[in-house]
Structures are given as C-alpha cells and as structure tokens.
Rosetta silent file (secondary structure, phi, psi, omega in degrees, C-alpha in Angstrom):
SEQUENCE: XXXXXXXXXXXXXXXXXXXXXXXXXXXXXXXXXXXXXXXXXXXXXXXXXXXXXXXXXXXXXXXXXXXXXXXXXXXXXXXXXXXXXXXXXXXXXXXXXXXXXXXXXXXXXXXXXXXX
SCORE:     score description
SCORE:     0.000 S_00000001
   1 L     0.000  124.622  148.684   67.570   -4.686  181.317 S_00000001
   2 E   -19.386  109.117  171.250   67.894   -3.904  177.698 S_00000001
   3 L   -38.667  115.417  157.862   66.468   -6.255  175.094 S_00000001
   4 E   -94.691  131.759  147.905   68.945   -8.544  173.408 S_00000001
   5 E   -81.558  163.398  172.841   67.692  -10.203  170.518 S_00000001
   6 E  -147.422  115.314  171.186   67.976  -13.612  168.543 S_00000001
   7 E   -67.389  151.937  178.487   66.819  -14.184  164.809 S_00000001
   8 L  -129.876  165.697 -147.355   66.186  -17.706  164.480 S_00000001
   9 L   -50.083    6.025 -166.328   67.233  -19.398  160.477 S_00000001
  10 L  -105.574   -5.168 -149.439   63.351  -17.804  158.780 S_00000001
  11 L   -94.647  157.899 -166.445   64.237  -14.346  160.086 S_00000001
  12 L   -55.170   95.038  162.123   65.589  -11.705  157.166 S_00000001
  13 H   -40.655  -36.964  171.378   69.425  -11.322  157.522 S_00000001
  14 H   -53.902  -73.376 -168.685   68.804   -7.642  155.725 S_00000001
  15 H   -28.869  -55.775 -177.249   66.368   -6.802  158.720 S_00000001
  16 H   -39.693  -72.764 -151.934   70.032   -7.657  161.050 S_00000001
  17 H   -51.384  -51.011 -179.134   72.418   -6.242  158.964 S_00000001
  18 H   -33.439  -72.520  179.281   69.845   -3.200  158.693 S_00000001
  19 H   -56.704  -34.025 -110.594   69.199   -2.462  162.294 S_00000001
  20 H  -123.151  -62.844 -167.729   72.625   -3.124  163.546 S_00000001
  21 H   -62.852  -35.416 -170.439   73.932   -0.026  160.974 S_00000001
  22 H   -57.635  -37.077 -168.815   70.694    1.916  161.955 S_00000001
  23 L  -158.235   69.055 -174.399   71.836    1.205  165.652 S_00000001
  24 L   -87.035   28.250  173.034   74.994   -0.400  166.534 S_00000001
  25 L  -107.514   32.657  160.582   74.645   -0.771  170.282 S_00000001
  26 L   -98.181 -175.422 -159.928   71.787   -3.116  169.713 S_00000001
  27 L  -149.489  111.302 -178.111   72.492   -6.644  170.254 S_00000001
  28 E  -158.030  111.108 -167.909   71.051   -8.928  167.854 S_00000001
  29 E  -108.482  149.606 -173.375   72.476  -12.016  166.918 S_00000001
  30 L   -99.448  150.893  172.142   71.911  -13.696  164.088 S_00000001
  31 L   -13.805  -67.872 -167.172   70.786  -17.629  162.981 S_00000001
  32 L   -88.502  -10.384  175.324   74.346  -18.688  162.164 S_00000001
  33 L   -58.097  -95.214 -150.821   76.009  -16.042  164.991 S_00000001
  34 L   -30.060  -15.345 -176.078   74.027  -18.091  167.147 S_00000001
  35 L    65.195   45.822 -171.539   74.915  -22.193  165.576 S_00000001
  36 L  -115.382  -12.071  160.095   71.111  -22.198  165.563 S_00000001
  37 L     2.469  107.032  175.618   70.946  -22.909  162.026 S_00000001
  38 L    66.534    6.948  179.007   68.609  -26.056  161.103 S_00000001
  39 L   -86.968 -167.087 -156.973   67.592  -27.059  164.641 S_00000001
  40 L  -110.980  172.890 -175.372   63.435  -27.439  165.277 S_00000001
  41 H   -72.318  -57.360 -165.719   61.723  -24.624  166.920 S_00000001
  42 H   -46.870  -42.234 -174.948   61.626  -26.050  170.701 S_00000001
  43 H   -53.458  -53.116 -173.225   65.631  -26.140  170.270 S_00000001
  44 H   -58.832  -52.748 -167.565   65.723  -22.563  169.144 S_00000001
  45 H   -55.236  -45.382  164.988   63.266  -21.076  171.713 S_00000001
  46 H   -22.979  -86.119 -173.811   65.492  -23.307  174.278 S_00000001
  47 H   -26.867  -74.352 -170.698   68.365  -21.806  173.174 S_00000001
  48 H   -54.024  -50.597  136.757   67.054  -18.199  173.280 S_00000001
  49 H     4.296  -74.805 -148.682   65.627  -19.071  176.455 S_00000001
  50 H   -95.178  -20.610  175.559   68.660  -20.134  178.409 S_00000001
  51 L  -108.646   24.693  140.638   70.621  -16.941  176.609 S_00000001
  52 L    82.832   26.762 -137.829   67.995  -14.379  177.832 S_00000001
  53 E  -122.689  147.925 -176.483   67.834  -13.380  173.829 S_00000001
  54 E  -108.048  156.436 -167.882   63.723  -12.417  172.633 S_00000001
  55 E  -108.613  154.275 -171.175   63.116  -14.266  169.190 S_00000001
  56 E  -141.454   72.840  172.206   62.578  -12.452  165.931 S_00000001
  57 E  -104.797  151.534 -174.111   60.725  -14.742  163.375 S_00000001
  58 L  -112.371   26.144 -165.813   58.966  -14.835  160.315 S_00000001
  59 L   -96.680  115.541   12.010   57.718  -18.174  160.805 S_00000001
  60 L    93.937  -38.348 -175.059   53.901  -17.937  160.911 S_00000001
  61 L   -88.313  -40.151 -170.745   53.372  -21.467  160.765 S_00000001
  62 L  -129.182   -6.461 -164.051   54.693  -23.433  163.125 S_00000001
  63 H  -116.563  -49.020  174.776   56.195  -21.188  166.013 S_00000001
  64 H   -29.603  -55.345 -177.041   53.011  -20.042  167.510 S_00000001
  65 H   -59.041  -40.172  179.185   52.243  -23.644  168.582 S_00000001
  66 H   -46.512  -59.580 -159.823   55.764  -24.190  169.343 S_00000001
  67 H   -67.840  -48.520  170.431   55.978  -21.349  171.682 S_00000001
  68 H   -66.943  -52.329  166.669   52.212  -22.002  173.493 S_00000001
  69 H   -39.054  -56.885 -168.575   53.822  -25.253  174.192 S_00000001
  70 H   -62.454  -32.786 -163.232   57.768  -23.975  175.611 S_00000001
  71 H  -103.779   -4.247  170.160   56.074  -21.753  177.822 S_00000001
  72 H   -59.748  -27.253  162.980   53.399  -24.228  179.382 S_00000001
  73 H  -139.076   22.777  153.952   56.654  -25.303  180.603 S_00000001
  74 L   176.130 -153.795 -158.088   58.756  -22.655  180.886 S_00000001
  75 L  -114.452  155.000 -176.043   59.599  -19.383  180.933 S_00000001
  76 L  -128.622  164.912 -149.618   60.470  -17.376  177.453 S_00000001
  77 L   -96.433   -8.871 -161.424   62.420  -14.013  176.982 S_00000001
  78 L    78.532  168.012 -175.543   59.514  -13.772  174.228 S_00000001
  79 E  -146.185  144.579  161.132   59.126  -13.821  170.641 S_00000001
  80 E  -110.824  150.174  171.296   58.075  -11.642  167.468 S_00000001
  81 E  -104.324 -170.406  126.480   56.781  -12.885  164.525 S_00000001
  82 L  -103.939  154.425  172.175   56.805  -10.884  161.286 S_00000001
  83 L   -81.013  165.466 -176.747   55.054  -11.127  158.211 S_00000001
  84 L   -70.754  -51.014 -163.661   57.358  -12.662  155.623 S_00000001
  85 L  -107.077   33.595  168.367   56.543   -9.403  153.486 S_00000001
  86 L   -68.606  110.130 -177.096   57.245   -6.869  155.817 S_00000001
  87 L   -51.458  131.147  172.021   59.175   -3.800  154.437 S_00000001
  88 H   -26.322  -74.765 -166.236   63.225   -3.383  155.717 S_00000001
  89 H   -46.881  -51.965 -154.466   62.433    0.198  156.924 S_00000001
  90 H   -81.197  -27.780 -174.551   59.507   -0.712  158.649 S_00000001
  91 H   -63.198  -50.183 -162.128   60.661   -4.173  160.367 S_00000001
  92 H   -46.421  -54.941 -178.142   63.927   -1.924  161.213 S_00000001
  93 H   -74.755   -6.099  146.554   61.338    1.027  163.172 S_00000001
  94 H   -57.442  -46.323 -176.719   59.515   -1.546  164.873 S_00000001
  95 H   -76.241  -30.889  -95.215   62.722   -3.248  166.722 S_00000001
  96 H  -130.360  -62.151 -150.672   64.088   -0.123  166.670 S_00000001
  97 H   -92.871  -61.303  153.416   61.291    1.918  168.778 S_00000001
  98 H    -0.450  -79.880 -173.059   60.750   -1.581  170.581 S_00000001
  99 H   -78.460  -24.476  150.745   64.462   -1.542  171.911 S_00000001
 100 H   -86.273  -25.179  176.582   64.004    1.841  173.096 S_00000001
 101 L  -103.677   15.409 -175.278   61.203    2.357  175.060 S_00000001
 102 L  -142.955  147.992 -175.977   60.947   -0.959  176.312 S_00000001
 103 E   -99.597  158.651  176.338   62.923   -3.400  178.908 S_00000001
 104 L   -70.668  -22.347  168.545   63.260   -7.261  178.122 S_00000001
 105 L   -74.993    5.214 -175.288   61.634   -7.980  181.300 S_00000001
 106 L  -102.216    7.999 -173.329   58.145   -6.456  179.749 S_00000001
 107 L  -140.337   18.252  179.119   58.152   -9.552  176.978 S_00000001
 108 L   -81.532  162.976 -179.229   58.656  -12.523  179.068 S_00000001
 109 L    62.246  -13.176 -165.715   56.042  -15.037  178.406 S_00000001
 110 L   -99.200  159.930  172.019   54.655  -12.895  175.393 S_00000001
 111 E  -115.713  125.860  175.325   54.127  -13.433  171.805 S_00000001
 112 E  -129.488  134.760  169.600   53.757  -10.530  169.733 S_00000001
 113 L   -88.241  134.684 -174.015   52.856  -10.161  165.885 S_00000001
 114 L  -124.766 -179.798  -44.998   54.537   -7.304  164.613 S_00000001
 115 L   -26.088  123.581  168.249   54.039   -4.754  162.788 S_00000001
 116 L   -30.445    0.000    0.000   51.097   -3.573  165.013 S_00000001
C-alpha cells in the first residue's frame, strides 16, 4: 500500500505545500488538515496511528522518546524526523523518492532520521 503521510504542528508547511505541487497524487495531510494542532505527541502518533498516516516531524526533542514509548505498546505506521534546517528541495527529494520506491508496510514500527 502506498504511503500516506501526516505532518504533525513542528513539521514545515512549505515542505507540504512543496511536495504536493512537486507530486499531487501524494497524500499528505497537514497539522491543521488533520485538527492535530496543539495536542502532545502520544495524541498525535495515536492519531496517525489509528489513520494508517507515517509522521513527518522536525521535532528532535521530544518525539523520539515519545515514539520508543507508543510503540512498546503499539503498533506505528512510523515516523521521520527532520532537521529543523533541512533545505525545501532536499526534504521534498527525500519524501519524494521515499513515496516511490517504498510501501507503508516497510515503516511500521520504524523511526527514521532523514536526510540520510
């Protein structure tokens, strides 16, 4: 199955808006698409979780731990982080190459720091 994504409120709206013109049969919902706006991390990974959606964050701080927790007790669609100072172009050809060569069932459980 094709990778849907879900930025949660840290992740770049330019990176969306970007990929989505770059490629507008991916499916990537955004913070506020999503009403995820201001909840805590376990709520968001929940969320993405129960709507099959892989997380796209730049939060560095706090979502690792979060995440090593959600999946001790259940299962996640996975999550990327980014660096906060990742270039547009390059964040875009990560997700980009990501969502083509790869199925959403090849990221469950994983955490990946991107760029590589």
């Amino acid at each position: 199955m094709k990778i849907q994504f879900q930025a949660d409120a840290d992740f770049s709206q330019t990176i969306v808006q970007a990929l989505r013109r770059h490629q507008p049969a991916i499916d990537f919902q955004s913070a506020d698409e999503a009403g995820i706006r201001g909840l805590p991390d376990p709520e968001v990974l929940a969320f993405a979780a129960r709507e099959g959606r892989l997380l796209v964050s730049h939060d560095r701080s706090t979502m690792p731990a979060h995440f090593t927790d959600f999946i001790a007790k259940q299962h996640s669609p996975g999550v990327f982080i980014f660096a906060q100072d990742v270039p547009i172009g390059r964040a875009v050809e990560e997700l980009l190459m990501i969502w083509e060569t790869s199925e959403a069932e090849e990221w469950v459980d994983l955490f990946q720091w991107l760029p590589l």
